[in-house]
C-alpha positions as CSV (number, residue, x, y, z in Angstrom):
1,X,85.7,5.0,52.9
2,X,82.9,7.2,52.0
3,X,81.1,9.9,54.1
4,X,77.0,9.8,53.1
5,X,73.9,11.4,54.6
6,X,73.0,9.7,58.1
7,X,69.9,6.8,57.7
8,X,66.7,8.4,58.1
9,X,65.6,8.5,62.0
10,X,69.2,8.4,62.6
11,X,70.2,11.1,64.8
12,X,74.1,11.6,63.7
13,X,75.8,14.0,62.0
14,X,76.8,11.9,58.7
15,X,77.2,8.0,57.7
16,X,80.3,6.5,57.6
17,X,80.7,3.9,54.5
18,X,84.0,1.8,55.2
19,X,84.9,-0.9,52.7
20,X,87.7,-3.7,53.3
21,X,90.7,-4.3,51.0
22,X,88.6,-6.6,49.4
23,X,85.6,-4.3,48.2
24,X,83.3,-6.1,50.5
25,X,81.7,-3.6,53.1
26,X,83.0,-3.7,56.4
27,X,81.3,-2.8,59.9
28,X,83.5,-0.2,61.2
29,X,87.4,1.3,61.1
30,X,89.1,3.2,64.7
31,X,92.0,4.6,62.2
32,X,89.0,5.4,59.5
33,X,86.5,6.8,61.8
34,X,89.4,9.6,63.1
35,X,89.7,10.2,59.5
36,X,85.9,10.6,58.9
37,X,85.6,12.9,62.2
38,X,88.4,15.0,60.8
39,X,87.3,15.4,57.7
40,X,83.6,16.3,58.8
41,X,84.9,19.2,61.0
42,X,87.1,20.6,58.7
43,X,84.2,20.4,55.6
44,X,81.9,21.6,58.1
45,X,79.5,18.6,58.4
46,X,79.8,18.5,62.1
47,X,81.2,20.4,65.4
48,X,84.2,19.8,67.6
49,X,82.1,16.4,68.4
50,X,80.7,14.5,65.5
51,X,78.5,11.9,65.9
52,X,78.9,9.1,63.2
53,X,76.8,6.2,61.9
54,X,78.3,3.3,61.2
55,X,77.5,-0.4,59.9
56,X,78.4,-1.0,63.3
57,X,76.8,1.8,65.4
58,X,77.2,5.5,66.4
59,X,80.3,6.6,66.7
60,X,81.0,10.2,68.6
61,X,84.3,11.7,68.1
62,X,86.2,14.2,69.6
63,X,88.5,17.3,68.7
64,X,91.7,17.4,70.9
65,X,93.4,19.5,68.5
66,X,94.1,20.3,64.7
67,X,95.4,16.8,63.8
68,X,94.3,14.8,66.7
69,X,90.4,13.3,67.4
70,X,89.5,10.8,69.7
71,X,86.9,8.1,69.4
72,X,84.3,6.4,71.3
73,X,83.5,3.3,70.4
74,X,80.8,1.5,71.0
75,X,80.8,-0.8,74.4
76,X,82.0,-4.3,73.8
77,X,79.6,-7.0,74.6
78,X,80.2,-11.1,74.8
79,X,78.8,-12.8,71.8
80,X,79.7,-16.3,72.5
81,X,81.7,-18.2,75.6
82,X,83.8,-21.0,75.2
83,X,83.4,-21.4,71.7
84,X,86.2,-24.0,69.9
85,X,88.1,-23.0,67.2
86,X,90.2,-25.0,64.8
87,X,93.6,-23.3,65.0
88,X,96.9,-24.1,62.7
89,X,100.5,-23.8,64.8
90,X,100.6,-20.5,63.9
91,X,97.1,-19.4,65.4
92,X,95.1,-18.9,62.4
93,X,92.1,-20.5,61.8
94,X,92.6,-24.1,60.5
95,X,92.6,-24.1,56.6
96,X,92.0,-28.3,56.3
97,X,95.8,-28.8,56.1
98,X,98.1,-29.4,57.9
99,X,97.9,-30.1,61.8
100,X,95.1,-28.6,63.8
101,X,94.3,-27.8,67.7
102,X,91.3,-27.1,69.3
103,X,91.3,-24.0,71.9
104,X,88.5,-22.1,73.2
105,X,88.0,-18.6,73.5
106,X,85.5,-15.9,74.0
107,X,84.0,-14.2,71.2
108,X,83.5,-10.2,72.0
109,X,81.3,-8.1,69.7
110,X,83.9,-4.8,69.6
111,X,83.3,-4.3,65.9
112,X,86.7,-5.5,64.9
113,X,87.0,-8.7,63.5
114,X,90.7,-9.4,64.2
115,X,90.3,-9.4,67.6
116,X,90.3,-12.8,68.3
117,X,93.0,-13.7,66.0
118,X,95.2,-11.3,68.1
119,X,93.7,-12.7,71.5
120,X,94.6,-16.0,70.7
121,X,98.1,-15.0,69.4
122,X,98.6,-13.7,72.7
123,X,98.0,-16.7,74.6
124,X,100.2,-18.4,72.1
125,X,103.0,-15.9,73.7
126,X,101.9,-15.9,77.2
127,X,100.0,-19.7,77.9
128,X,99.8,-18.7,81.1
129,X,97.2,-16.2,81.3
């Protein structure tokens, strides 16, 4: 994770540059942008109440105390209904071997990519919801 200056035309108080285990840029962090909102208030980059750009949007933070900030992030919005997946018995997605089923789900834009890997783990738990 790196803190840079904000895009130009980007009203926010600093960039937030969050990378994935694997090197490969990611979109955003919740854990990382806490981090980042901490880190700006206490190096003076930004108030009680930063505002953050990230990959995947502006961020605004919020100071509750010393160790504590809370996020806001950005409102989730349906990408795609209904779409079918190839899913292995445990719920991941189907590698090519092995047994497959086909379930459908609905794909949100909440800039966390695991999210439908845990919603259909949870179905697995509770089929009847």
């Amino acid at each position: 994770m790196a803190v840079d200056k904000p895009s130009a035309g980007v009203k926010a108080d600093y960039r937030m540059r969050f990378y994935n285990a694997d090197g490969m840029a990611g979109e955003m962090c919740g854990n990382g942008a806490r981090c980042i909102c901490r880190y700006g208030y206490e190096n003076g980059f930004a108030g009680e109440e930063p505002v953050v750009e990230t990959t995947a949007g502006i961020i605004t933070g919020k100071r509750i105390n010393k160790q504590l900030y809370r996020i806001r992030l950005n409102d989730p919005s349906v990408v795609e209904l209904n779409r079918e997946y190839r899913l292995d018995d445990q719920y991941n997605i189907w590698n090519g071997a092995g047994n497959f089923a086909i379930k459908k789900a609905a794909i949100l834009n909440l800039a966390i990519q695991e999210f439908l890997i845990w919603l259909l783990s949870i179905r697995k738990c509770f089929p009847h919801l």
